[in-house]
ZANU-258947 format. One line per field, with one value per residue: x, y, z negated of N, C-alpha, C, O in turn. Coordinates in pm, whole numbers, plus 50000, padded with zeros to 5 digits. Example, Ala and Ser with C-alpha at 12.3 -4.5 7.8 and 13.67 -1.06 7.14 Angstrom:
<marlums>
neast <- 51319,51285 $
nnorth <- 49431,49775 $
nup <- 49220,49292 $
caeast <- 51230,51367 $
canorth <- 49550,49894 $
caup <- 49220,49286 $
ceast <- 51320,51290 $
cnorth <- 49670,50003 $
cup <- 49220,49213 $
oeast <- 51424,51341 $
onorth <- 49668,50114 $
oup <- 49154,49196 $
</marlums>
This chain:
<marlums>
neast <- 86199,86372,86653,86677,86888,86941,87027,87001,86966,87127,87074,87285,87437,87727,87998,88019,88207,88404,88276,88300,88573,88673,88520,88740,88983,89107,89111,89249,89481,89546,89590,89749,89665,89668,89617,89662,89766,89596,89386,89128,89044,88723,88474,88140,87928,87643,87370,87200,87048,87037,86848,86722,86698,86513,86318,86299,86344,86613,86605,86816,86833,86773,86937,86954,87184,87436,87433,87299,87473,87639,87783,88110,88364,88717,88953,89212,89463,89613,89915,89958,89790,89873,90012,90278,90137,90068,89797,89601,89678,89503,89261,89112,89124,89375,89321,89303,89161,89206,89263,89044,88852,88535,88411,88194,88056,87921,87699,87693,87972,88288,88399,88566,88357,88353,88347,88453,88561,88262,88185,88051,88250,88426,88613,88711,88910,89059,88964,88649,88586,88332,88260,88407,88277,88142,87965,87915,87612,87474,87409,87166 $
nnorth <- 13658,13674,13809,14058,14176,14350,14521,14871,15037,15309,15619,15847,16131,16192,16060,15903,15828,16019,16229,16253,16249,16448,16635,16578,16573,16829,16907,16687,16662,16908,16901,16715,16488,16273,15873,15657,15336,15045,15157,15216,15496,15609,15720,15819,15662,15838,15882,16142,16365,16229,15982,15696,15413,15328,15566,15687,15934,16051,16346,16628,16724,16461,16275,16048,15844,15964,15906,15628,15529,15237,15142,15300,15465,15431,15641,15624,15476,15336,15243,15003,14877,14703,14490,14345,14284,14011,13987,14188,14100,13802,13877,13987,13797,13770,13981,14297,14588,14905,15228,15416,15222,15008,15003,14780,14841,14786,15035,14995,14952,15059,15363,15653,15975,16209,16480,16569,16819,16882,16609,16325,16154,15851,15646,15324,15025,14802,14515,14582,14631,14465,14369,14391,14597,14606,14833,15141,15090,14860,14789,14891 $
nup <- 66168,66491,66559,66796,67087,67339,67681,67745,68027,68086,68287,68426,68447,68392,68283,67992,67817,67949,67841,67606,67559,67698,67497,67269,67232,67320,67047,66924,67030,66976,66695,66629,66534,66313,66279,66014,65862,65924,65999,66254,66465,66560,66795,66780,66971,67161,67281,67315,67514,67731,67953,67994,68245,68248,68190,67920,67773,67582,67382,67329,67073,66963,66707,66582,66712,66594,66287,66269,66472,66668,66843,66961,67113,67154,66975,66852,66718,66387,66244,66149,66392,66642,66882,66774,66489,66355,66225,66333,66580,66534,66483,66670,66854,66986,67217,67132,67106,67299,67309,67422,67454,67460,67122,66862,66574,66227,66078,65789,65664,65499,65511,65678,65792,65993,66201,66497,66763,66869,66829,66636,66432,66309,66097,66074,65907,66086,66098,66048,66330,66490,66762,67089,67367,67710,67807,67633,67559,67534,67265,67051 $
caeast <- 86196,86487,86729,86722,86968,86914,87079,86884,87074,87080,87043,87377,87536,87871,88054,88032,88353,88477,88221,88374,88736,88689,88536,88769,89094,89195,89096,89335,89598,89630,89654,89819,89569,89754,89530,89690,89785,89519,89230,89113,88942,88630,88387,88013,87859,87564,87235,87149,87045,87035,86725,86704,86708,86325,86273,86286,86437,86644,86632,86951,86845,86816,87006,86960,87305,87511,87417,87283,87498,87655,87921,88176,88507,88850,89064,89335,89482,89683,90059,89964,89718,89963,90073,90373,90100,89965,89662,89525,89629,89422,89127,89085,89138,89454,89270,89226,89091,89335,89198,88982,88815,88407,88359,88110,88056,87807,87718,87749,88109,88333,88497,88554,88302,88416,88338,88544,88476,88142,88162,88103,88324,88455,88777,88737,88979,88981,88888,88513,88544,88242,88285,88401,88169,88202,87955,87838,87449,87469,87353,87063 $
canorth <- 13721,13665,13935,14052,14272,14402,14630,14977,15109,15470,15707,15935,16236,16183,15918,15894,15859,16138,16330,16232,16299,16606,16684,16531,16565,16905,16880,16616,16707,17047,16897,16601,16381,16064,15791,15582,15201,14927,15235,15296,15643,15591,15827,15732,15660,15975,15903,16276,16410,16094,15920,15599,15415,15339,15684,15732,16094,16099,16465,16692,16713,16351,16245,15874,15794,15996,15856,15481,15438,15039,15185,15439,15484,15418,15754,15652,15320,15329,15190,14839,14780,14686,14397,14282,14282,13881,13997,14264,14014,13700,13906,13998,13685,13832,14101,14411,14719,14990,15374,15419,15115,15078,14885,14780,14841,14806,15187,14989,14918,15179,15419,15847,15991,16361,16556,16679,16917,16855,16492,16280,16040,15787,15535,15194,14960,14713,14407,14598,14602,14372,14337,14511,14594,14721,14943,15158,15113,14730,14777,14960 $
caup <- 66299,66517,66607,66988,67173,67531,67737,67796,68107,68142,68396,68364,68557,68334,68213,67850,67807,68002,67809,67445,67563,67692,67346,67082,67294,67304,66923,66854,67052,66864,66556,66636,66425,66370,66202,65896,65851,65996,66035,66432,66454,66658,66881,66805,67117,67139,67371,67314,67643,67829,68026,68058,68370,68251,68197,67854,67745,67406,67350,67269,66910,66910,66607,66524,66694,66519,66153,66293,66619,66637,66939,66987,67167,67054,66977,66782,66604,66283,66281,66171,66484,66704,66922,66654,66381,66419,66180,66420,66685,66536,66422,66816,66921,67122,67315,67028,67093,67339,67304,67517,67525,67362,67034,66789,66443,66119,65996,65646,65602,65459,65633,65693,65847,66043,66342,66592,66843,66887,66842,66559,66435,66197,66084,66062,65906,66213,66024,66039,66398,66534,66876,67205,67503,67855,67804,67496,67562,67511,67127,67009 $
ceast <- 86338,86526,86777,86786,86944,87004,87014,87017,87029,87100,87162,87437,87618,87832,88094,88133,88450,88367,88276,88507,88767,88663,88667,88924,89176,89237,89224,89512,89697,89647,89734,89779,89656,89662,89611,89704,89651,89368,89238,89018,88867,88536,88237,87959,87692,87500,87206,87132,87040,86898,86771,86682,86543,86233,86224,86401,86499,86694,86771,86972,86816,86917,87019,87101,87420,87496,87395,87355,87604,87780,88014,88297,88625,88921,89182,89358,89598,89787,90051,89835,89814,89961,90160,90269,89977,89850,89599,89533,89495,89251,89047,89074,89279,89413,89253,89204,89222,89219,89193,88852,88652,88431,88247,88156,87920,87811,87748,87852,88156,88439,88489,88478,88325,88319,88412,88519,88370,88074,88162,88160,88326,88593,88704,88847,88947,88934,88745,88476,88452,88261,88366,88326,88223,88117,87856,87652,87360,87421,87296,87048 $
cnorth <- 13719,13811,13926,14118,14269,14530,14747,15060,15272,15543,15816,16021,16251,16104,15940,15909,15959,16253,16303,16306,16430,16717,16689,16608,16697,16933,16800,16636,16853,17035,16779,16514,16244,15993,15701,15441,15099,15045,15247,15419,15631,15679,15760,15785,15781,15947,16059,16306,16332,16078,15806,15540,15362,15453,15761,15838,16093,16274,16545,16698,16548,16299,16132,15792,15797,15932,15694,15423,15326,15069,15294,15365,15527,15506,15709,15510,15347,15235,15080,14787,14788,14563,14291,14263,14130,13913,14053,14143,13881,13730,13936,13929,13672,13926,14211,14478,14783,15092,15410,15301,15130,14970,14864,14792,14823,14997,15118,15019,15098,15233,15584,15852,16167,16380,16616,16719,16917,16671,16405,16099,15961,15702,15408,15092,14856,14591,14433,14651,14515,14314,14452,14480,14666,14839,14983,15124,14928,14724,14908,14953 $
cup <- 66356,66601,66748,66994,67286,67546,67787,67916,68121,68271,68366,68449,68506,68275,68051,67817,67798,67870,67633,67464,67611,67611,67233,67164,67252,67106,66847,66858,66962,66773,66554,66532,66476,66257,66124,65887,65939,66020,66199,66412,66616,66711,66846,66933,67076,67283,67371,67424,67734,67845,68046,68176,68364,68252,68065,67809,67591,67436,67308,67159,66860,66809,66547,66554,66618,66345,66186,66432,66561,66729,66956,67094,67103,67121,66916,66725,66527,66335,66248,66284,66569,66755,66831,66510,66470,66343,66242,66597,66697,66523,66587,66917,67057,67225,67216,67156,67147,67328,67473,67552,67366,67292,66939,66661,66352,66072,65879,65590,65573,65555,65609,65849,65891,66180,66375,66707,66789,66882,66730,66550,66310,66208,66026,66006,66045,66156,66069,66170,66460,66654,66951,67340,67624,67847,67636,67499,67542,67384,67069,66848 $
oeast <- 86428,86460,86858,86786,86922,87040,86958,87122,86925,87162,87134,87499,87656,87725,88199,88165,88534,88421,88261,88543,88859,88715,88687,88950,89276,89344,89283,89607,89809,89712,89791,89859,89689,89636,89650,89594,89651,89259,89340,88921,88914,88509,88219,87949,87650,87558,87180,87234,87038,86820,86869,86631,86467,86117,86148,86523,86433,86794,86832,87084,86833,87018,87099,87145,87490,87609,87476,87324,87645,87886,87955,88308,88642,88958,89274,89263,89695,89772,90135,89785,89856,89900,90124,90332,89889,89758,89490,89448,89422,89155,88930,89035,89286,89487,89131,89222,89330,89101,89264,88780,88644,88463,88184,88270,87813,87911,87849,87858,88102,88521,88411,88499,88306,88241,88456,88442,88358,87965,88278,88137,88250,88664,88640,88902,88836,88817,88691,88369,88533,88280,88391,88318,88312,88170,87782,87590,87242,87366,87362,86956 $
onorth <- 13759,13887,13852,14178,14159,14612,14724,15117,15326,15483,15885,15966,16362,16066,15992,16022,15989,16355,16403,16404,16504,16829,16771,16720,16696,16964,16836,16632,16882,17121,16756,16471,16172,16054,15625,15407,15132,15000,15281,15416,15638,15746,15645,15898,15789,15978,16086,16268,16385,16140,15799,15625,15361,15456,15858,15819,16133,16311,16477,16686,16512,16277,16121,15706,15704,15925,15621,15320,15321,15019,15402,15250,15622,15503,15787,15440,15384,15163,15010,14675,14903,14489,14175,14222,14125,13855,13996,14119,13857,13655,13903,13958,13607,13941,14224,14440,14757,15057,15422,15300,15194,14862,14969,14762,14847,15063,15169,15092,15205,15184,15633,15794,16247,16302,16714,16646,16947,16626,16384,15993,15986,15696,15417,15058,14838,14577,14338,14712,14447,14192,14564,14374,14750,14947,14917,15160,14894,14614,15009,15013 $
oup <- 66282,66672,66805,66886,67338,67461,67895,67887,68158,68359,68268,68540,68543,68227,68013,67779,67713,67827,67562,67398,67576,67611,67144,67121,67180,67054,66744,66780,66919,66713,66447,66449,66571,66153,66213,65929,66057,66056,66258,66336,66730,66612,66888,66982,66961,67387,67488,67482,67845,67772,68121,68250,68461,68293,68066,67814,67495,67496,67225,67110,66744,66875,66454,66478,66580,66297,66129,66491,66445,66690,66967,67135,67026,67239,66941,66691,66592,66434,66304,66270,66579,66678,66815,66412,66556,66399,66247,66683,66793,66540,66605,67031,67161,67323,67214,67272,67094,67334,67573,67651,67261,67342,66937,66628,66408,66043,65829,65491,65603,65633,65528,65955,65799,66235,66315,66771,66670,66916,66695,66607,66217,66308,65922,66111,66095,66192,66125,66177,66523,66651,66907,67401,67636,67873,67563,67399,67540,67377,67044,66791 $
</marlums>
């Protein structure tokens, strides 16, 4: 059976985004979370409360993203993702990953899995970055 992807557009009165960073932010800032060598600390992308622009409702207690979501948003990058580091450059093809920006991942790979605020998260070595998207709702 071949593997599809589609885009499910949603229906949104805030920008995802804005609605992560206004979670994790004051969070990080007060502790001044700094993330560790080649790890990025990522936001999983969270349908919860959303409608589809078809009109399907994921509920508030929806919970399938948080344990199986494929997207988040980049909080933080460790001191070897960098520009001067040609391995984070070649693995990106010259474009990585800036915070702020959405990427993909496998739930497999290894990694720390946290919550902050209200938001959960995880670290990535970037190597087990997959892609990056414009928007999180591109992978189901």
């Amino acid at each position: 059976m071949a593997l599809v992807s589609r885009i499910s557009e949603m229906s949104r009165e805030r920008d995802p985004r804005r609605v992560i960073l206004d979670d994790v932010e004051p969070v990080l800032s007060r502790n001044k979370m700094k993330v560790c060598g080649p790890d990025i600390l990522i936001a999983i992308y969270d349908r919860a409360g959303q409608k589809s622009a078809g009109g399907i409702l994921y509920v508030e207690t929806y919970k399938e993203d948080i344990y199986q979501g494929k997207t988040g948003l980049v909080l933080r990058l460790g001191q070897h993702c960098h520009d001067g580091n040609k391995e984070f450059m070649d693995w990106f093809l010259g474009e990585p990953p800036k915070v702020g920006d959405w990427v993909g991942f496998s739930v497999r790979d290894a990694g720390v899995s946290m919550v902050i605020g209200k938001t959960a998260c995880l670290t990535r070595e970037f190597k087990y970055v997959r892609f990056l998207v414009d928007e999180p709702d591109l992978v189901m």
